[in-house]
C-alpha positions in Angstrom: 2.2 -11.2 5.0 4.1 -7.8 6.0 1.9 -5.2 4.2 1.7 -1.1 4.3 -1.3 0.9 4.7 -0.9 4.3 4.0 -3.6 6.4 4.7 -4.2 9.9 3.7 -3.3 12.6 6.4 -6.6 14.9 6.6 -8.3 12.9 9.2 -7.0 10.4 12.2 -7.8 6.7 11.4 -10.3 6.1 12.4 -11.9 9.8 11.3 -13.4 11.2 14.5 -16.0 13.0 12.7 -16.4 13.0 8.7 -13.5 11.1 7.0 -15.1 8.5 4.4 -11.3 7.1 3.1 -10.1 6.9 6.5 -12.7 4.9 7.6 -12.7 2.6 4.9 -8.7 2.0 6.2 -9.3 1.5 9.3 -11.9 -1.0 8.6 -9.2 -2.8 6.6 -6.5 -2.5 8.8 -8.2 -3.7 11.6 -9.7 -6.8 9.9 -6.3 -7.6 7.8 -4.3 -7.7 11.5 -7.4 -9.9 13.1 -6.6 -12.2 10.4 -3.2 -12.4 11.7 -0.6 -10.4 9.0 2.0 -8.5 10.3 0.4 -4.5 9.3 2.2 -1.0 9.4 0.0 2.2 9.7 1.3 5.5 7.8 -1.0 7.8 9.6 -1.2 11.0 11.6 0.0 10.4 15.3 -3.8 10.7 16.4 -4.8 7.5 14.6 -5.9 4.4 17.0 -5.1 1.2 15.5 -4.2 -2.7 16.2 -1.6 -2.6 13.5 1.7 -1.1 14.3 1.5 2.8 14.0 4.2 5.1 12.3 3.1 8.3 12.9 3.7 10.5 10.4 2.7 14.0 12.1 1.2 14.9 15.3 -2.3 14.9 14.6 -4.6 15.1 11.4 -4.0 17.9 9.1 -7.5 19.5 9.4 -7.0 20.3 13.7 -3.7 22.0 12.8 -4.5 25.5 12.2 -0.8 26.0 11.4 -0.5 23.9 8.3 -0.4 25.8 5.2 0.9 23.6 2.8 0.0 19.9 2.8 1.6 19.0 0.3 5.1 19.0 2.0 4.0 17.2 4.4 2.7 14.5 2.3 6.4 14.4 0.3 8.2 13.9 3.7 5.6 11.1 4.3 6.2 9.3 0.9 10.1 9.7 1.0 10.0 8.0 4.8 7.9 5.1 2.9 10.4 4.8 0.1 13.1 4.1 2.7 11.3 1.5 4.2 9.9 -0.2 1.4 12.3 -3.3 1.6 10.2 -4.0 5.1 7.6 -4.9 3.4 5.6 -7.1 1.1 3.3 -4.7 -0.2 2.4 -1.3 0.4 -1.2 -0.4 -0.3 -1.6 3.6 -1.2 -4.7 5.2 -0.7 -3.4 9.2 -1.2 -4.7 9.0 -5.0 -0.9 10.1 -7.1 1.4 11.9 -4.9 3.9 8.9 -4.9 4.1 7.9 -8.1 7.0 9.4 -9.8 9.3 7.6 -6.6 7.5 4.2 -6.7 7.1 3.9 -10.2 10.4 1.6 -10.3 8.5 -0.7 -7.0 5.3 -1.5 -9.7 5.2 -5.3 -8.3 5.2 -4.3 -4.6 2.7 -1.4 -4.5 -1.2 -0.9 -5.2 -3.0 2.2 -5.3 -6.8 2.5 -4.7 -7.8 5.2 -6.2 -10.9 7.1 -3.8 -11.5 9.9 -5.7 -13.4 11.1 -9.2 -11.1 10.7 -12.0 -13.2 12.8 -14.4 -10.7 15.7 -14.0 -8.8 16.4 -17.2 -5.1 16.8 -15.6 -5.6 13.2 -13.9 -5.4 11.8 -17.8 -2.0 13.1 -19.1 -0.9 11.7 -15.2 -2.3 8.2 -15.4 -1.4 7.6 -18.9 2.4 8.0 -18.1 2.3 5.5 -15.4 0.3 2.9 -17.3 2.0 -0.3 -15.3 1.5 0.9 -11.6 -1.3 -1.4 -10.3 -4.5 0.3 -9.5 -7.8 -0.6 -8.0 -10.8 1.6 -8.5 -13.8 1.1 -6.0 -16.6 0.9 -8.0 -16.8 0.2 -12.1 -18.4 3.9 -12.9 -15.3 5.2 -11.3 -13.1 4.0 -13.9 -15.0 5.0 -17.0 -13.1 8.1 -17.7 -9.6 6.5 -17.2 -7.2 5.4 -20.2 -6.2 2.0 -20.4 -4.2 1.7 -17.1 -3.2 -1.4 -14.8 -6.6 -2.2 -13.1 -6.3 -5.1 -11.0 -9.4 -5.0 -9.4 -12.9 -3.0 -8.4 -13.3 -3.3 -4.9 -16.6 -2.1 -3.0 -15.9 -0.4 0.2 -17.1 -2.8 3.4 -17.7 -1.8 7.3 -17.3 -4.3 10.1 -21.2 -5.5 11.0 -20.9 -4.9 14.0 -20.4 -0.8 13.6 -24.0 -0.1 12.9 -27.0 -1.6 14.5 -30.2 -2.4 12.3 -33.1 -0.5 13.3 -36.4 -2.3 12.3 -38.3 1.1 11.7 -37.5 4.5 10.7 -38.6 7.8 12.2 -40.3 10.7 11.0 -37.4 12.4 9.1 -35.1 12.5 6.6 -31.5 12.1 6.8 -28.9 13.9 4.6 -25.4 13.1 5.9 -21.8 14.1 4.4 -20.8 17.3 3.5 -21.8 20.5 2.6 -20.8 21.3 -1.4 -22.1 22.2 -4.7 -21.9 18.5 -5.7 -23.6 16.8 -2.8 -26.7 18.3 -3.6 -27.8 19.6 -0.4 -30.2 22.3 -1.5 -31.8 19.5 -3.7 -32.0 17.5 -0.4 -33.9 21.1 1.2 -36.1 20.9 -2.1 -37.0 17.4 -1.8 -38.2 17.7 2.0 -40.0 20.7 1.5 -41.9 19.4 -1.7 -42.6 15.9 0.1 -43.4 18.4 3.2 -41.5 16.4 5.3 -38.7 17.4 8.3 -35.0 16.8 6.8 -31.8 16.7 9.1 -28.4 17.6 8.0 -25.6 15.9 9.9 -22.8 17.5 7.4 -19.6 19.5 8.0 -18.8 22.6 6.5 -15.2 22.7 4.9 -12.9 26.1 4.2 -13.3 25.2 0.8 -17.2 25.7 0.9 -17.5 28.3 3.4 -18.6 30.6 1.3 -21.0 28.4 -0.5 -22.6 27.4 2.9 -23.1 31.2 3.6 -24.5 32.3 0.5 -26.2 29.3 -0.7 -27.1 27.1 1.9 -27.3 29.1 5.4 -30.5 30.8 3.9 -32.5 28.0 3.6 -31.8 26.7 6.3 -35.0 29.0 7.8 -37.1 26.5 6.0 -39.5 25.2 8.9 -38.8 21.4 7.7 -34.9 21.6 7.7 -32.5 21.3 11.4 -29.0 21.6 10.4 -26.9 19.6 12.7 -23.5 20.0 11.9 -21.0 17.1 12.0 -21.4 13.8 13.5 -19.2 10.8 14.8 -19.8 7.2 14.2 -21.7 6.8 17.6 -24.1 9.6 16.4 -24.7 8.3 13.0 -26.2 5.2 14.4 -29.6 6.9 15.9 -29.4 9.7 13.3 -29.4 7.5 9.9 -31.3 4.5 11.8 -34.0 6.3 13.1 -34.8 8.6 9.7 -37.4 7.1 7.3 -34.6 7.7 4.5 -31.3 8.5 3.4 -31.4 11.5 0.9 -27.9 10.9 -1.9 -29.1 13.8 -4.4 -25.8 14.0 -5.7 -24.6 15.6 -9.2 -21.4 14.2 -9.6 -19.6 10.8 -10.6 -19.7 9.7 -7.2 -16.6 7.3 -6.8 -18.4 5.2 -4.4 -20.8 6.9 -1.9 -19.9 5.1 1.9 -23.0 6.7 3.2 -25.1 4.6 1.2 -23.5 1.7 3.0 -24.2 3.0 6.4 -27.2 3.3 6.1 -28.0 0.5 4.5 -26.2 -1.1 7.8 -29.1 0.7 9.7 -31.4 -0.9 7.2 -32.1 2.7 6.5 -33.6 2.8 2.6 -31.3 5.2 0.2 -33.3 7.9 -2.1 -30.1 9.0 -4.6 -29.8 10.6 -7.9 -28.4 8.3 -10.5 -24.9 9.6 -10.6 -21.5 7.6 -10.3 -21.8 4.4 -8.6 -25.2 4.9 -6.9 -26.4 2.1 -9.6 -24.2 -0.2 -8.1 -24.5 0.4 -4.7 -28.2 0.8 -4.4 -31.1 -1.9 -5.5 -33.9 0.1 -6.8 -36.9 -1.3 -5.3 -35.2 -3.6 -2.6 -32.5 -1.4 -0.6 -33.6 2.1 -2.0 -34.6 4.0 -4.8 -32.9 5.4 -7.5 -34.1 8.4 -9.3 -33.7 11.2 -11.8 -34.7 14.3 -10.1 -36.4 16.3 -6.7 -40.4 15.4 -7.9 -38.9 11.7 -8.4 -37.4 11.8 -4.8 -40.3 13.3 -3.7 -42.8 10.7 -4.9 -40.5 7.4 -3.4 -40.7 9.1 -0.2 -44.3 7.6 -0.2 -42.8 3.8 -1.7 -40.9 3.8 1.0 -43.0 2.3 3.8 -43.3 -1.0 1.9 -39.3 -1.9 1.8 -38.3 -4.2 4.7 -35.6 -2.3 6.3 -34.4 -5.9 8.2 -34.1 -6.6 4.4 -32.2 -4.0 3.4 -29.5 -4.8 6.8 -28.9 -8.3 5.4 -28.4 -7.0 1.8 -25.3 -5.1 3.7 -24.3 -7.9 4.7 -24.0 -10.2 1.8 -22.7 -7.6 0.0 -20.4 -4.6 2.2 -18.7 -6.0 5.0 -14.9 -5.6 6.0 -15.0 -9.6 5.5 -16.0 -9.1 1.5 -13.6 -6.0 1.2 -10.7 -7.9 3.0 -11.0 -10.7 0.8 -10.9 -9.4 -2.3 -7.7 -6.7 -1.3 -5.9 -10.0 -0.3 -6.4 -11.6 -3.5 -5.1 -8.4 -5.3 -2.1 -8.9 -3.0 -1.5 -12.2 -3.0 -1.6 -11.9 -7.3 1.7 -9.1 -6.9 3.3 -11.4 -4.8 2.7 -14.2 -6.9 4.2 -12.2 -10.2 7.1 -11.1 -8.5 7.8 -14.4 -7.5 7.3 -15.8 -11.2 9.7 -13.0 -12.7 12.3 -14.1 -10.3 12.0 -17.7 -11.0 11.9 -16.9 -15.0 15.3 -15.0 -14.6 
């Protein structure tokens, strides 16, 4: 099968630091050309990959201090698609709706997985014009605010097993990895370690967006004696830092879409300790990979359940459940379903 990926711009594929989308592209790129299909990469110029690249810029729009407006670059990127489209069998978005009002006539060619929250009331009005473009949302919370649209699937994110090594006990700390914003809950994450009186590492970057928030919010607590900010980490790093923490602190207040963190350190066999927001249900078994609570005292006490959950466990639950095998599958099917209409319309006509 000739297929498309196109990736969003922000970060290289794969991301050298944070970069959870990117990741979750490279993962399928990779895996889709092992299996033997003929794969294009839209990506920045930076990007490594076994598919065949098309570079759409130098290097990632976040290491070009010269970029001012992305969003011209990401219209040059969509047009260059557009005239290529008859190269391929399907084209797999993942920039959320910025090619939309060009593709919308290329409905049985194209799927969009949606990434982000779709909560936000302009996204409504948006969707609800284009309700025959095929979508795929990557968990079931994420649609719930969505008008009827062209769902064709929910599909989990997966990693390759290989990318994180299970580690069959955890360290003295706990682990809050991401980044640093009002919704990721990172003073909850301070609060939870200093009421469990226990040391908390932050491995998050810090974007424009929320430098002032990091400043005013954040940088003074970071004098607490049981928090070491680290900054941003690779994938190499987040090995030792996730698999060697007791726990994974997710005290998010927002409909998270998905969450890949969870995943990673679940592929450590790290537990998870998450609010119940967005897909965290989904993603985390309460009890068995993690524990799922309401508020910092509730954190605070499963920090002390903890002990008892068998991280080896918790790696295999990963998995049977999140690998780039699993993820693979199930995009393929989605494919293999437009392929299969647009071969039925022509035979009908």
């Amino acid at each position: 099968m000739r297929i498309a990926q196109v990736s969003p711009l922000f970060e290289a594929v794969p991301p050298k630091l944070y970069g959870g989308t990117e990741r979750v592209v490279h993962s399928l790129t990779e895996e889709l050309v092992a299996l033997g299909h003929d794969v294009t990469l839209f990506a920045s110029g930076d990007s490594i990959t076994s598919a065949t690249l098309a570079p759409m810029r130098r290097e990632a729009l976040r290491l070009d201090p010269t970029v001012r407006d992305w969003v011209a670059t990401y219209m040059r990127m969509v047009e260059l698609i557009y005239r290529r489209a008859d190269e391929f069998d399907v084209i797999h978005f993942h920039i959320d709706l910025v090619h939309y009002p060009l593709f919308r006539s290329m409905a049985d060619s194209i799927v969009t997985t949606l990434h982000g929250r779709l909560d936000l009331p302009d996204l409504l009005p948006f969707y609800r014009a284009f309700p025959e473009l095929p979508l795929v949302s990557v968990s079931k919370a994420q649609r719930k605010p969505m008008p009827p649209v062209n769902w064709m699937a929910t599909v989990h994110h997966g990693l390759p097993r290989t990318l994180y090594r299970p580690h069959a006990e955890g360290g003295g700390y706990l682990a809050f990895l991401g980044r640093v914003s009002r919704e990721k809950g990172v003073e909850a994450a301070i609060a939870i370690a200093e009421r469990a009186g226990m040391p908390l590492k932050i491995a998050a970057k810090v974007d424009l967006v929320d430098r002032d928030y990091f400043e005013t919010c954040i940088k003074p607590l970071l004098t607490s004696r049981y928090v070491e900010f680290i900054g941003e980490i690779g994938d190499e790093e987040k090995n030792d830092f996730l698999g060697n923490a007791l726990a994974l602190v997710f005290p998010i207040c927002w409909p998270e879409p998905f969450g890949l963190v969870m995943i990673e350190a679940a592929a450590c066999g790290t537990p998870v300790i998450a609010f119940n927001c967005g897909s965290v249900a989904e993603v985390i078994e309460d009890g068995v990979t993690g524990f799922i609570v309401q508020d910092v005292a509730g954190a605070a006490r499963a920090i002390g359940k903890v002990p008892a959950l068998d991280r080896l466990h918790i790696r295999r639950r990963f998995e049977q459940r999140f690998t780039v095998e699993q993820m693979t599958a199930k995009y393929l099917d989605v494919y293999s379903r437009l392929l299969e209409g647009r071969l039925g319309a022509t035979v009908a006509a």
